[in-house]
C-alpha positions in Angstrom: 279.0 63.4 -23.3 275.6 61.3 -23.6 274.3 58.9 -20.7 273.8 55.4 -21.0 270.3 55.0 -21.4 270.5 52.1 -18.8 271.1 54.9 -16.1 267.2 56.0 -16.8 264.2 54.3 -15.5 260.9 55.0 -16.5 257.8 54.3 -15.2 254.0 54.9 -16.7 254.9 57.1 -19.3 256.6 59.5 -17.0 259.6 61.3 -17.0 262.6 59.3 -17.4 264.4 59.6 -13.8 268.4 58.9 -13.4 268.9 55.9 -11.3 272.2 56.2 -9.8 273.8 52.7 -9.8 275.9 51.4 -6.1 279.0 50.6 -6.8 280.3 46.9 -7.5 281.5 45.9 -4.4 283.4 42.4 -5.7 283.0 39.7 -8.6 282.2 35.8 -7.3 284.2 33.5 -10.1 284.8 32.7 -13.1 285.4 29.0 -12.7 288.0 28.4 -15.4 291.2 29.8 -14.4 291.9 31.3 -17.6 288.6 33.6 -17.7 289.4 34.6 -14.0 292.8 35.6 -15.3 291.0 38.0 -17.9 288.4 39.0 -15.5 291.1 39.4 -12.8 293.4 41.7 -15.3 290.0 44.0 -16.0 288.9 44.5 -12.1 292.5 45.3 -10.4 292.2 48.4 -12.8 288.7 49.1 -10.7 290.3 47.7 -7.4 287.4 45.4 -7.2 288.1 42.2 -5.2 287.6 39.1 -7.1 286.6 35.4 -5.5 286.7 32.5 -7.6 285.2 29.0 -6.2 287.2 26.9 -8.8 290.1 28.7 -10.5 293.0 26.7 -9.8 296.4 28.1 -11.3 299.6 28.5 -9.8 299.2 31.7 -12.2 296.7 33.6 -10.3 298.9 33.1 -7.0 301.5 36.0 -8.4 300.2 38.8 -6.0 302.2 41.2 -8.1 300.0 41.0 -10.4 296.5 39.8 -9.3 296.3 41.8 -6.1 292.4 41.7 -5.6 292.2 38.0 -6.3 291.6 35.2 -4.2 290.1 31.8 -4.5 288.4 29.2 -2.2 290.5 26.4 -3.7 294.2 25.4 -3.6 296.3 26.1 -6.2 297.9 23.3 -8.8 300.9 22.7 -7.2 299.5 21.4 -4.0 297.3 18.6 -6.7 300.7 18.1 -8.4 301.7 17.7 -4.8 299.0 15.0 -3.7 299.4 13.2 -6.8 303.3 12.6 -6.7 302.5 11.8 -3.1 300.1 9.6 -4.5 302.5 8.0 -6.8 305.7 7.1 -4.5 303.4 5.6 -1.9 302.2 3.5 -4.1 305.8 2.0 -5.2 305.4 3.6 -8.8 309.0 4.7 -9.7 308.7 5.4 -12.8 305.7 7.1 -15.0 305.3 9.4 -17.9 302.6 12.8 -17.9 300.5 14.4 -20.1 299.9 17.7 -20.1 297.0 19.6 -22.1 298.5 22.7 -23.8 298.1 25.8 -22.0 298.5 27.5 -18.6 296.7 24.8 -16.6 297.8 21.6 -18.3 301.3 22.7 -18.5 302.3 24.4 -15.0 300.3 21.4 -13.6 302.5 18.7 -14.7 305.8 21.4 -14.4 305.1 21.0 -10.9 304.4 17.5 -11.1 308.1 16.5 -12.8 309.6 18.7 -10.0 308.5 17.4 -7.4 308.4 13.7 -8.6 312.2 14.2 -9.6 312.9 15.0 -5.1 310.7 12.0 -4.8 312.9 9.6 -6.7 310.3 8.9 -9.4 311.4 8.8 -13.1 309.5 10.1 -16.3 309.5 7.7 -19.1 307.7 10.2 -21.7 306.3 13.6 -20.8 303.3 14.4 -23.7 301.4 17.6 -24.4 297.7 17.6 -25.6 297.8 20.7 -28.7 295.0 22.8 -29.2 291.9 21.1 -31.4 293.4 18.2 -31.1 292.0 15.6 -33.7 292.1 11.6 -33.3 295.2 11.0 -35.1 296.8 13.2 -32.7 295.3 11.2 -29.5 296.5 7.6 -31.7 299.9 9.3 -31.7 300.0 9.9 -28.2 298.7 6.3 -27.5 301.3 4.5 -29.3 304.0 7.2 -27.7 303.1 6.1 -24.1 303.1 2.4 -25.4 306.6 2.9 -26.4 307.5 2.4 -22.6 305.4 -0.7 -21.4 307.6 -0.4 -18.1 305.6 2.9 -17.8 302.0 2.4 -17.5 301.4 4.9 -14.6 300.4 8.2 -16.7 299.8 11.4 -14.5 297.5 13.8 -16.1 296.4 17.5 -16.0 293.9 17.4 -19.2 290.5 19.1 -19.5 287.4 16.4 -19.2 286.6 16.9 -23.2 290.1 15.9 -23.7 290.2 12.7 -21.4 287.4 11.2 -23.7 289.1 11.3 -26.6 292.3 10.1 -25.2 290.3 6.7 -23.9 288.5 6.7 -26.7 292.5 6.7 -28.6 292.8 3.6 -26.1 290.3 1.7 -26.7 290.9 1.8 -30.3 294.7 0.9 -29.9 293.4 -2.1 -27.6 295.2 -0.7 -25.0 292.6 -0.4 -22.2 294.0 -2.5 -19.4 297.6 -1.1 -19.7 297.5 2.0 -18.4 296.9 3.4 -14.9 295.5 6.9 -15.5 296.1 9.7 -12.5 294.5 12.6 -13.2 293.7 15.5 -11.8 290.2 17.4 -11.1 289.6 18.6 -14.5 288.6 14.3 -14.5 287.6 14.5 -10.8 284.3 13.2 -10.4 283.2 14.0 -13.6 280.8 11.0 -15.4 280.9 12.6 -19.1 284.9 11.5 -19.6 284.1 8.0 -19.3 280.2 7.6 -20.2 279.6 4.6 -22.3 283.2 3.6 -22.3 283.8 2.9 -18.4 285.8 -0.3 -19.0 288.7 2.3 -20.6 289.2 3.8 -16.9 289.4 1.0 -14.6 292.2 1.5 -12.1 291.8 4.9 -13.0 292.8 7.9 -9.9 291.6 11.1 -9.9 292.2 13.5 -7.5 289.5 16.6 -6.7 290.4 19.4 -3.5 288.0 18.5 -0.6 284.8 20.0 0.0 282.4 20.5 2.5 279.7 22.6 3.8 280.6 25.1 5.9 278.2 26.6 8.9 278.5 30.4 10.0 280.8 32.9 9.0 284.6 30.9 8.5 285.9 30.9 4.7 289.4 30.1 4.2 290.5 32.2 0.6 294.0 30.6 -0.7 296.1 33.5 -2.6 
């Protein structure tokens, strides 16, 4: 069988010498949880120990079957956690969600409804964000939250690109000072979900996991 190429180095027109190439001893990231789920998937075969600094799904907890992963964040449910917390202090008893489609939009807000439900807070509408969403579909989802004006408390789990649009959907419907969005880090701190439309997110809450810099050797991995 032929080498990789890559294995040889040559230098001034010498013979090409075999560079033999230390093993990988772990993988820092991804950020998104769904590429550390494929990277995870592909590096358990290797036993490689993977840490991600961002990758947040209740997913990659399942030590059955992402052994060699860990993370430096908390997982979604303790968010969905904070927020419902968030919610009942507040006096908010009732509220709808919106979820956007896939692993972290959707286990996010799972965990939101169950916990909300032992917390004596009601949903009013529970909407999912599809998958190349287009404006109609945001419009639609407007006027389905409006449908409960008792209900303007709307707890989120959508990705930043996604919270645009759906203020943008606001705006348009004239429904910018109805709604009390909660959201959770994909918003965060971010600027670009609101820029040039910052009047659609007053009252706004976003929750993002604390951070701080940490002297000498102590790192606390969540599984």
């Amino acid at each position: 069988m032929a080498r990789d190429m890559s294995e040889y180095k040559c230098e001034n027109g010498k013979a090409p010498t075999f560079v033999k190439h230390k093993p990988v001893a772990g993988v820092i990231g991804a950020s998104f949880s769904v590429v550390s789920i494929m990277v995870a998937n592909i590096l358990r075969l290797f036993k490689i120990p993977q840490i991600s600094y961002a990758s947040t799904s209740t997913e990659l907890s399942d030590k059955s079957r992402f052994e060699y992963f860990s993370r430096v964040v908390p997982p979604d449910n303790f968010q969905a956690q904070a927020m419902a917390d968030l919610v009942k202090q507040l006096n908010w008893r009732y509220a709808s969600t919106l979820a956007v489609e896939g692993e972290y939009g959707e286990k996010g807000i799972s965990s939101f409804i169950s916990i909300a439900a032992n917390l004596g807070i009601c949903i009013a509408v529970s909407e999912k964000v599809s998958r190349n969403a287009k404006s109609d579909d945001f419009d639609r989802i407007i006027e389905h939250l409006s449908s409960k004006p008792q209900a303007r408390v709307v707890v989120m789990f959508v990705d930043e690109d996604n919270v645009r649009k759906l203020l943008q959907a606001s705006i348009k419907a004239n429904k910018t000072n109805h709604f009390i969005w909660v959201a959770s880090d994909s918003w965060g701190a971010k600027v670009y979900p609101v820029r040039d439309q910052e009047f659609a997110a007053v009252n706004a809450i976003t929750v993002l996991p604390h951070r701080t810099n940490l002297d000498g050797k102590w790192i606390f991995f969540y599984c």
